[in-house]
N, C-alpha and C positions, 0 to 999 in steps of 0.2 A: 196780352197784346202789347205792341211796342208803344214805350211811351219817350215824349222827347226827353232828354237825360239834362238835368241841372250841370251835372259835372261832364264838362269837353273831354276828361280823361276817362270815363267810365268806360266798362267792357260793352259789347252791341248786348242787348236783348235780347233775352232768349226765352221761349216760352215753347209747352205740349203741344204738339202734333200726336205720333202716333202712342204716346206713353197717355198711363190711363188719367184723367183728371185726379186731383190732388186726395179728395176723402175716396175717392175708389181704390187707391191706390196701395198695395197691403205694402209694399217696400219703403215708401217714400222716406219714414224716419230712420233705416238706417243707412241713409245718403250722406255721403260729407260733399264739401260746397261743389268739388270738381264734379262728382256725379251727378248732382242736380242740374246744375249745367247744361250737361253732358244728354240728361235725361230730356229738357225744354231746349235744343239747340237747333232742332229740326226749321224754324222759324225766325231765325236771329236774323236775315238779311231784310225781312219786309220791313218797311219803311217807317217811322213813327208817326204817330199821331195827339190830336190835340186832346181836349176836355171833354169836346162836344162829340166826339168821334166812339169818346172812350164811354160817355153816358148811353150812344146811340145803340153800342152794341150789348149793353147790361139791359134797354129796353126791347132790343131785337131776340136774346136770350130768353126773356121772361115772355115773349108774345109766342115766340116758341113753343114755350111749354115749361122750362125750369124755371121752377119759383125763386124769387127772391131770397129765401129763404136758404134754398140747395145754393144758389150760387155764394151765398156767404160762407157758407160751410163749406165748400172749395175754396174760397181766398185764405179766409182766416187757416186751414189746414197747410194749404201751400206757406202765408208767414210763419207758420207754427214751424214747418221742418227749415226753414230758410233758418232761423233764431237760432234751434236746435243745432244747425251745423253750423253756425257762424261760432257759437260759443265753444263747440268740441275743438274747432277747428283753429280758433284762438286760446284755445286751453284754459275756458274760464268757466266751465261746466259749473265747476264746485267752489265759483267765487260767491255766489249768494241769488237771490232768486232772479226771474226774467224779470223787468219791470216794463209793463204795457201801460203805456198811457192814451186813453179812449177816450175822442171827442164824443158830442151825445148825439150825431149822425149815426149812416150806416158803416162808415170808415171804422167808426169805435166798434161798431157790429164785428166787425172782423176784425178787433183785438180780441174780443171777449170770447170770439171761435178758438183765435190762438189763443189763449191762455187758457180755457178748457184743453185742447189735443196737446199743451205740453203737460199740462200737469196728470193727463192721461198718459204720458210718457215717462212720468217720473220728474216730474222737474217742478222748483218749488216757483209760484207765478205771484206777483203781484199786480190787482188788474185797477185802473184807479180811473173812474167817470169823471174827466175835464169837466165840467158845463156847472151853471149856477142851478139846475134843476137837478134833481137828487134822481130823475130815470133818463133813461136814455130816449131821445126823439121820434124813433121810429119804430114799428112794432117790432120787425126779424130782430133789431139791436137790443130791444127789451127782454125780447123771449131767450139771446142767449147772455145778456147781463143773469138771467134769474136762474137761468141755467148753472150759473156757478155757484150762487148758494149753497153752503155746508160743503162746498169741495175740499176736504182736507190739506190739500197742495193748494190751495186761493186763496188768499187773501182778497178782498171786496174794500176799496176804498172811494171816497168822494169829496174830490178837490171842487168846491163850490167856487173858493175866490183865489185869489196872489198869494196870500199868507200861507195856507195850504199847501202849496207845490213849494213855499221859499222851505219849510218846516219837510220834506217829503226829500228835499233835496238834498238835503243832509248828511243823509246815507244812500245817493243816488249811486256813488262811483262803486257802491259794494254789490251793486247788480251783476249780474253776469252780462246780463244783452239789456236795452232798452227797445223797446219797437214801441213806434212812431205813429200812432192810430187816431191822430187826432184828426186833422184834415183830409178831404181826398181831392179828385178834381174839381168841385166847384169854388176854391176857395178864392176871392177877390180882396184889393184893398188892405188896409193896416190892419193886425191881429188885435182882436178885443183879448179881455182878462177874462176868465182864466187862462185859455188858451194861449196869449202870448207870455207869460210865465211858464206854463209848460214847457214852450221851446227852448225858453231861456236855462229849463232845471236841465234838457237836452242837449247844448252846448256846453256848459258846464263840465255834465259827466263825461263828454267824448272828448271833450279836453283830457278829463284826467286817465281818458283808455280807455271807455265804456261803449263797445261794437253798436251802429245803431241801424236798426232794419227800420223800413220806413213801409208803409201797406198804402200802394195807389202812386204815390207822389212825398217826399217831403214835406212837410209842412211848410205852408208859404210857398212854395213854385209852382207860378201859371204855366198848366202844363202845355197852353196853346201859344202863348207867345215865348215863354224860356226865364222871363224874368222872374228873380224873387224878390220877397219882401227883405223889411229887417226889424226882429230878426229872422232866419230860418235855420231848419234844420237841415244840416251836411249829413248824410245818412251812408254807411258801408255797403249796406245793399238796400235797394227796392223790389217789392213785389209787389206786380201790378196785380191788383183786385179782380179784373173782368176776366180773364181767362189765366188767369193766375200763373204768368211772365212772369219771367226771374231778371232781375238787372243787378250786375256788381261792379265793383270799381276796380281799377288795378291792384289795392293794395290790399287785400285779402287773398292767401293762397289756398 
């Protein structure tokens, strides 16, 4: 769905109409960024919305009928080819693994989707639980944190405090992509620790070149007024979680 955009310069929104939702979808990874696009473009004029709009319709889904569960596996698939084509597409495939950083919400849920479907794709994934507790908060985010256990392309890490992410960030810039799975729309107020070290290892690497997809929102931007914190995350693309809307900025071809 459309979300209001941090950056004034960013391209409109664009999210599925008649193309199939993202895990249904048998083509989606061999999409480069203009096809994906091109595939969510049917929707790009309707208007944006806030936080409250964006939970209203992830509650409306699930009263529906789709579990929680299927809609994660749709977001997280949708950042999965987003990642996928931002790094073919910046020719940093074979610069070193995805690196996903996941709050212990259901935001993180839908890193841990993507970092399963890429390393389902061949791609080597680092997936690392932000939060001081050693699971993730919610049950769907637990079920596919354990899901990557013994994935041969996963690595599983657990940044508990500051020290952790300063130590992670070291070799952040040899990532291929970083995606941004910390926060999603509810996020208020100043960033606690871990999480505000996160963002900080995420400014950093995109300083030194490192593509960054962000799942739902950047971290730090109130998606219903437009303001962010400081710090936050500048992200190359978003992809909105609830109906798995693609948003990109100008400067990725």
């Amino acid at each position: 769905m459309p979300v209001r955009r941090a950056d004034p310069s960013a391209a409109p929104v664009v999210e599925p109409d008649e193309a199939p939702l993202p895990a249904d979808d048998p083509d989606l990874f061999g999409l480069d960024l203009a096809e994906i696009r091109r595939r969510w473009s049917s929707t790009a004029d309707r208007s944006p919305i806030g936080a409250e709009a964006m939970a209203g319709a992830d509650r409306r889904a699930q009263m529906l009928g789709t579990p929680g569960e299927r809609l994660m596996e749709h977001a997280g698939t949708a950042v999965a080819a987003a990642a996928r084509a931002l790094a073919a597409g910046t020719g940093r495939t074979d610069k070193g693994p995805v690196l996903i950083l996941c709050g212990p919400g259901n935001n993180g849920g839908d890193g841990y989707v993507a970092a399963r479907r890429l390393a389902e794709s061949g791609l080597s994934v680092v997936a690392v639980l932000v939060a001081p507790e050693g699971r993730p908060s919610t049950p769907d985010a637990g079920r596919n944190w354990d899901r990557l256990a013994n994935h041969p392309l996963v690595t599983r890490l657990h940044a508990p405090v500051a020290r952790d992410l300063a130590v992670l960030g070291h070799g952040a810039e040899k990532a291929s992509v970083i995606v941004d799975a910390l926060l999603g729309t509810g996020v208020r107020g100043a960033l606690r620790e871990p999480i505000r070290s996160a963002v900080e290892l995420i400014r950093k690497a995109r300083t030194a070149g490192v593509p960054i997809v962000a799942v739902d929102t950047p971290t730090a931007v109130d998606l219903t007024s437009g303001d962010a914190s400081d710090p936050v995350v500048a992200a190359d693309l978003t992809v909105t979680a609830n109906l798995a809307a693609f948003v990109g900025n100008g400067d990725i071809d």
